[in-house]
C-alpha positions in Angstrom: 0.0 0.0 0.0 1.1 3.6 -0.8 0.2 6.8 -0.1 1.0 9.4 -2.1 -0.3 12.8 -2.4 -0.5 15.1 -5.5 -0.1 19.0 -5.4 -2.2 20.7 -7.9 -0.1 22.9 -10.4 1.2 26.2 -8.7 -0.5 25.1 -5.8 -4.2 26.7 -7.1 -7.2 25.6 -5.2 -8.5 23.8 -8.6 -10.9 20.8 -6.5 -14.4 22.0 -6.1 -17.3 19.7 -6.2 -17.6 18.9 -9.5 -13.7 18.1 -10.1 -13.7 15.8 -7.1 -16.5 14.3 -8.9 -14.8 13.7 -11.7 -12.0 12.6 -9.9 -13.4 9.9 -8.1 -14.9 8.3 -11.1 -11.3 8.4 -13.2 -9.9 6.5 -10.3 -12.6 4.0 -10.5 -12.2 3.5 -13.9 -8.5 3.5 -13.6 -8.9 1.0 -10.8 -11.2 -1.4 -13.3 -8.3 -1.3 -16.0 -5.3 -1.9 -14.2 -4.1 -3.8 -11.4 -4.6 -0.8 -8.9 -6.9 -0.4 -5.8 -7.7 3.0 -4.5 -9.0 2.1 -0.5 -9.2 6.7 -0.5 -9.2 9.4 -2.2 -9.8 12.7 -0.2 -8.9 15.8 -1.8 -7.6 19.3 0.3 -8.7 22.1 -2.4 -5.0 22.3 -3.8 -4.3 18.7 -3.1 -5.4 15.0 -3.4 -4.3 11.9 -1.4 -4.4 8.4 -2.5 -4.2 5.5 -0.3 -3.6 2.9 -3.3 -2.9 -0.7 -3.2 -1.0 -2.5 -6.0 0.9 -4.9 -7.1 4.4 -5.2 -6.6 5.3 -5.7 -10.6 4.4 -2.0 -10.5 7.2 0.4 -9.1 5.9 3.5 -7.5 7.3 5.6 -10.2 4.4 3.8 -12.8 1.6 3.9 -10.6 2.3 8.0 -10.1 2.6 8.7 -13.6 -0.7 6.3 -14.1 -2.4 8.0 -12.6 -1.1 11.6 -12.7 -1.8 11.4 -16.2 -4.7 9.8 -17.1 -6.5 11.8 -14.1 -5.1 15.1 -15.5 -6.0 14.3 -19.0 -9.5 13.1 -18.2 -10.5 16.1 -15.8 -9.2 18.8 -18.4 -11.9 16.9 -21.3 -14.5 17.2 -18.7 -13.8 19.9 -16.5 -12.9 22.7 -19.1 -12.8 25.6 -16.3 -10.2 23.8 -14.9 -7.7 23.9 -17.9 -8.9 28.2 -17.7 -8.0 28.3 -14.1 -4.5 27.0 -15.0 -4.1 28.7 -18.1 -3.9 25.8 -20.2 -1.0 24.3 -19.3 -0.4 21.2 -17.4 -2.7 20.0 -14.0 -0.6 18.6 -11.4 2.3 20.0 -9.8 5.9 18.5 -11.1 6.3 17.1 -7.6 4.9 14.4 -5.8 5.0 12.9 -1.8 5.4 8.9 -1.9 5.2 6.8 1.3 4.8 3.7 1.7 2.0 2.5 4.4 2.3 -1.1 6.8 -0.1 -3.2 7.7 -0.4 -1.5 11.1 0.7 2.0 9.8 -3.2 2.0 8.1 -5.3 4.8 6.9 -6.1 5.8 10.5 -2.6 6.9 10.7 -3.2 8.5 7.4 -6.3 9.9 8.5 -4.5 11.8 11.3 -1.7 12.8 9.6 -4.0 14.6 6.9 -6.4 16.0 9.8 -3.3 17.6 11.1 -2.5 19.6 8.0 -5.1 22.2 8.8 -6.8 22.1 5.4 -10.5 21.2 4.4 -9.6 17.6 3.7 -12.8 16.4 2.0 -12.6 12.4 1.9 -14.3 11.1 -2.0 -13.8 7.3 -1.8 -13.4 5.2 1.0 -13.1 0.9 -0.2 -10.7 -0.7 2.6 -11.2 -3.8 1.5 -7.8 -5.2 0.3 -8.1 -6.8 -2.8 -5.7 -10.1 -4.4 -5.2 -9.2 -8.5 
């Protein structure tokens, strides 16, 4: 399991309703089509988090760029005020956090550690049941 969080491109407060949305049902779809499992997705208005599961033939580096770029591709077709707000160019943020998460260091600990940012974490999906690919 991973956790990984994604910065939005120069940090702009891009996630309302209807991006998170959108969000949440890219993941799914991305989560049909490959072998990954996202147990949450919560987004902090300039910032998602992904607690993923995969499998270990993927490295971290694939799953990352997976999903940073079919996400980014996908919201910019169906969010077009989105691609305004960042004038056109690309959606997430160069950077990227990448931890990987235990079997007793869960999503609670997750949970907290987001809670204690300060933001208005906003959780989208929630599925903790671990799945065998």
């Amino acid at each position: 399991m991973y956790h990984f969080v994604f910065p939005a491109k120069y940090r702009r407060a891009v996630f309302d309703d209807s991006v998170d949305e959108e969000l949440r049902k890219i993941c799914l779809n991305i989560e049909r089509r490959y072998e990954v499992k996202f147990l949450e997705i919560g987004t902090d208005k300039d910032h998602v988090h992904f607690l993923v599961q995969s499998v270990p033939a993927y490295s971290v580096k694939k799953i990352v760029q997976m999903i940073k770029s079919l996400a980014a591709r996908e919201i910019f077709k169906r969010c077009p005020h989105v691609k305004k707000m960042l004038w056109g160019g690309e959606f997430w943020s160069d950077g990227y956090f990448a931890s990987s998460v235990g079997k007793h260091g869960d999503e609670t600990m997750i949970g907290n550690y987001v809670r204690g940012q300060g933001g208005e974490y906003q959780k989208l999906h929630s599925n903790h049941q671990l799945a065998l690919f």
